[in-house]
C-alpha positions in Angstrom: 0.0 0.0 0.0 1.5 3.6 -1.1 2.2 5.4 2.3 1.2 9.1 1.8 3.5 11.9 2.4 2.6 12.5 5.9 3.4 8.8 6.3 7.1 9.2 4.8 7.6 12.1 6.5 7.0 10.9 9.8 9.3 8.1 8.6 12.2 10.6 8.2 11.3 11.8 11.3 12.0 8.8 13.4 15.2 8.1 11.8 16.5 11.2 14.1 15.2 9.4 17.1 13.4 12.8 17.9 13.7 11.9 22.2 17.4 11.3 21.9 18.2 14.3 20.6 15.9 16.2 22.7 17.9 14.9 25.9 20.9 15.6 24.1 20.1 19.2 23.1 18.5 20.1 26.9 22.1 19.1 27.9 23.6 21.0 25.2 21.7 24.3 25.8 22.2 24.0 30.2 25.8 24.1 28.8 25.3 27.2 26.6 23.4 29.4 30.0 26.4 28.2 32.3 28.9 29.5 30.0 27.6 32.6 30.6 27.2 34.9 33.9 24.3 36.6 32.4 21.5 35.6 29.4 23.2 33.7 26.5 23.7 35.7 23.3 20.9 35.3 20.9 23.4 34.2 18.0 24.8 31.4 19.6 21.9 29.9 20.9 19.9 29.4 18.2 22.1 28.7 15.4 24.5 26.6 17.7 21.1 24.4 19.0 20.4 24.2 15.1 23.8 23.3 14.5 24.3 20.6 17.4 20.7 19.4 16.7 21.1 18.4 13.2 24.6 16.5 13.6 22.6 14.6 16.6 20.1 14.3 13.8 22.3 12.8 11.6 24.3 10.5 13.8 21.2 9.1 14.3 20.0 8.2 10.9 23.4 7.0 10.3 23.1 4.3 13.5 19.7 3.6 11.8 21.4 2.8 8.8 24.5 0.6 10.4 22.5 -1.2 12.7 19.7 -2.2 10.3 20.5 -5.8 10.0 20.2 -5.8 14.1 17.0 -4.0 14.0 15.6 -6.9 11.8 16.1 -9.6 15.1 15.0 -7.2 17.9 11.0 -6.8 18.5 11.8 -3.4 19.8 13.5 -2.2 16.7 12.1 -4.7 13.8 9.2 -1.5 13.3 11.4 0.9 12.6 11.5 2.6 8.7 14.6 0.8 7.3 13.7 -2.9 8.4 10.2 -2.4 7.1 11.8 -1.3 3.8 9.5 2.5 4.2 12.9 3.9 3.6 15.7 3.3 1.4 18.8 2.8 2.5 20.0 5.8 0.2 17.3 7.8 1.1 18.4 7.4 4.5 21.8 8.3 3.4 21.1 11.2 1.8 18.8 12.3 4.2 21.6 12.0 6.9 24.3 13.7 4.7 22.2 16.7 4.4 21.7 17.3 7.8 25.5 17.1 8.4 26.1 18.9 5.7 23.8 22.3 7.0 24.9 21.0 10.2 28.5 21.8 10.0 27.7 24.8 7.6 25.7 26.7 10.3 28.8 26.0 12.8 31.4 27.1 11.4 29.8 30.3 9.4 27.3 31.5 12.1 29.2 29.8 15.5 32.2 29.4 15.6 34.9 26.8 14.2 35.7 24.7 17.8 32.1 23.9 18.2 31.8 22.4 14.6 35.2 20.4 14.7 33.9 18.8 18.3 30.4 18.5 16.7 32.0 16.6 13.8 33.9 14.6 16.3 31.1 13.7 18.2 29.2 12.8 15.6 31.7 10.6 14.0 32.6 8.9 17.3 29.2 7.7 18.1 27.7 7.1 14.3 31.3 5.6 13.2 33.5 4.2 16.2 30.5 2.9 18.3 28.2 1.6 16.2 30.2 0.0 13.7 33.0 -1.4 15.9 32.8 -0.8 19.8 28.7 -2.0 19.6 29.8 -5.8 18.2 33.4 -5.8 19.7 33.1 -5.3 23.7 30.8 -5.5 26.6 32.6 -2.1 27.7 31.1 -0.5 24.5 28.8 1.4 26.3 31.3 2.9 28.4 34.1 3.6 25.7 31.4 5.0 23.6 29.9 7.1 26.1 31.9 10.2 25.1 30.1 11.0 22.4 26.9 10.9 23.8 28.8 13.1 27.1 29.8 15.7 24.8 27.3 17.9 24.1 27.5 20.2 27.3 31.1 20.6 26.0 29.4 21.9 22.3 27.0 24.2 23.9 30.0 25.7 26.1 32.1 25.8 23.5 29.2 27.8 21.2 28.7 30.7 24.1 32.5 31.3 25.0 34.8 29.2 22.0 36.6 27.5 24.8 36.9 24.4 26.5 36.0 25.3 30.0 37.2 22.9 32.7 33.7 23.3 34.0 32.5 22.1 30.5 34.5 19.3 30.9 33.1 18.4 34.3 29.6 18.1 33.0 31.3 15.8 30.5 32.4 13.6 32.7 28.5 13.4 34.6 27.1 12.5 31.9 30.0 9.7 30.8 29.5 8.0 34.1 25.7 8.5 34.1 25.6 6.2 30.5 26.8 2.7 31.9 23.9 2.8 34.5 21.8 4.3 32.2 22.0 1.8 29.4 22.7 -1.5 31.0 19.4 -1.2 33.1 18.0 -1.5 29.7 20.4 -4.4 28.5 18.9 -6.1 31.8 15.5 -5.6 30.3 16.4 -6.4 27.0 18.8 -8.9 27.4 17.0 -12.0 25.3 17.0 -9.8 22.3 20.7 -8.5 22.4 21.8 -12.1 23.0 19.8 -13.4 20.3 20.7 -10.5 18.0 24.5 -11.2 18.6 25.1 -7.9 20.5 27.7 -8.2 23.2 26.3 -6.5 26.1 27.5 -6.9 29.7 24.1 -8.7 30.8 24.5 -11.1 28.0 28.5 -12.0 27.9 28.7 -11.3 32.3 25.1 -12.1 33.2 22.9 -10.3 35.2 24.1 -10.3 38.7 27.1 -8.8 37.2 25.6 -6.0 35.2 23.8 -5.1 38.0 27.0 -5.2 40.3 28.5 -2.7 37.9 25.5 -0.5 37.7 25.6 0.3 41.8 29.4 1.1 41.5 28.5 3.2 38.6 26.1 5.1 40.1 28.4 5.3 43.7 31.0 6.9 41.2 28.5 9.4 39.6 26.9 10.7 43.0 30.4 11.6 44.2 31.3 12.9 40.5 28.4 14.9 40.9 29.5 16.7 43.7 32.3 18.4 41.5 29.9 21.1 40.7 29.8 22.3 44.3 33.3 21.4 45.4 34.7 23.4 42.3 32.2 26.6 43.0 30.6 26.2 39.8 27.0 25.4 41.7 25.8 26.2 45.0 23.5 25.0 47.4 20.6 24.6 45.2 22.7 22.1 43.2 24.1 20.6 45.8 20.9 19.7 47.4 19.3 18.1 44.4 22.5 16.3 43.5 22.3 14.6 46.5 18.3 14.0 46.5 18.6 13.1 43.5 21.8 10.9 43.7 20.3 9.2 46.8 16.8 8.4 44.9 19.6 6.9 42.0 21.1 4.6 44.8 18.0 3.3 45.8 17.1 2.0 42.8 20.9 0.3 42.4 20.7 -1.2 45.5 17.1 -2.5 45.1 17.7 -3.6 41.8 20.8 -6.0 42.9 18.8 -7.1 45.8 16.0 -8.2 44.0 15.1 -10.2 41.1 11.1 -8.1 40.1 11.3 -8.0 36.5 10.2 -4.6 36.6 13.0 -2.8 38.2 15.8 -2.5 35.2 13.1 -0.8 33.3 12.2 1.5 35.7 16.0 2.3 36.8 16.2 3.0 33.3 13.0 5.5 33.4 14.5 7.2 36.4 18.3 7.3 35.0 16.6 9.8 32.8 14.5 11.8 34.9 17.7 12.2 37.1 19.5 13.3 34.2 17.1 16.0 33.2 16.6 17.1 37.3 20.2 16.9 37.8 20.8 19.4 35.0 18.0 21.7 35.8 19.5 22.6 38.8 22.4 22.7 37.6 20.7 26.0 35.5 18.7 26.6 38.5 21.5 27.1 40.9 23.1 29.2 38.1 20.6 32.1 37.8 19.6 32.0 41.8 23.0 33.1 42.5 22.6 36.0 40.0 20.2 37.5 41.9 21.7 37.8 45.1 
């Protein structure tokens, strides 16, 4: 049946996996107001989230396109537009190319140069060096791979002050030890699929006790990493406070989810990972602009 052109359209759409980038530009932009003691300069802002948005954009269609075969074997994936065949695989290509292409245009004529060449890097270190060899070559892919998907607080700083700012580089490092947590709670859930697709995550290679062994050091490691912020003097005590609310809800779940065996906890660890994530961040910016006004 001919799909219409809403159809193909929404088709496109998906291929940008719309939420992923949305986390990834809420991090981006909380970089771009911290890099600043006052509002963020209107230039910057927009065109650097159009900019970082579109190479997230295009990373993602090129995953889509790398991993298609592995999308075929996984019921959570098997719906998506390339295994169905709604889009070419050079459509997709194309598609993806474009957006790079006005991605890196918009950086380096309306930005500035350091925030396309670490957008490029980014890009090509999740699209190229994760998913076509760290993704099939190591249960540590996750965590090798997790700086490109930690980078874009670095981008937004970088499109405010054309720096890398230690500070910049702190949030980095949040968000690189919030990913293992983060994504093996789903590998947990998900685990008969990746073993039957051939995908060497830590549940499937280690087992489960393991993974979730790892995920409680994990998160131990990112609730004192998150404290950096307030030892450095970057955040006060708004931060601090919800880093630690926030950190200790985090813990909780760790801990329940090595202690028991419901089959409904690495899911919802995984719900919560992100909904720390976004809380964690917000008052970071919250903290930021309090302690303007007094």
């Amino acid at each position: 049946m001919q799909r219409s052109l809403a159809q193909h359209v929404a088709d496109y759409f998906e291929l940008t996996k719309p939420k992923v980038v949305s986390l990834i530009m809420f991090t981006a932009v909380v970089g771009m107001f911290l890099a600043t003691p006052g509002m963020v300069p209107l230039g910057p802002l927009v065109f650097g989230s159009i900019g970082i948005a579109l190479a997230a954009a295009s990373a993602a269609v090129i995953n889509h396109v790398l991993d298609r075969r592995l999308d075929e074997k996984m019921a959570r994936t098997r719906n998506r537009p390339l295994p169905t065949g709604h889009i070419s695989i050079v459509g997709a290509l194309i598609f993806s190319l474009s957006l790079g292409l006005v991605s890196m245009l918009v950086l380096t004529v309306k930005v500035n140069v350091l925030t396309a060449v670490l957008t490029f890097l980014s890009l090509i270190g999740y699209a190229v060096v994760y998913t076509v060899f760290l993704k099939h070559a190591t249960p540590q892919n996750i965590v090798i791979g997790g700086a490109a998907g930690a980078a874009p607080p670095v981008l937004g700083w970088a499109a405010v002050s054309n720096t890398i700012d230690p500070n910049a580089l702190i949030l980095f490092l949040i968000i690189f030890v919030w990913t293992p947590p983060h994504f093996w709670a789903l590998a947990i859930h998900r685990k008969d699929e990746y073993a039957k697709a051939g995908v060497p995550m830590l549940p499937v290679t280690h087992g489960v006790e393991h993974t979730k062994k790892q995920i409680l050091f994990y998160t131990i490691l990112l609730v004192i990493i998150t404290l950096l912020p307030w030892l450095t003097g970057m955040s006060g005590l708004i931060y601090l406070f919800a880093a630690l609310a926030l950190g200790g809800t985090f813990l909780y779940y760790a801990w329940i989810l090595l202690r028991t065996k419901r089959p409904d906890l690495p899911l919802r660890t995984f719900g919560f990972s992100i909904t720390y994530l976004v809380g964690l961040f917000s008052a970071l910016l919250a903290d930021h602009y309090a302690g303007l006004l007094y």
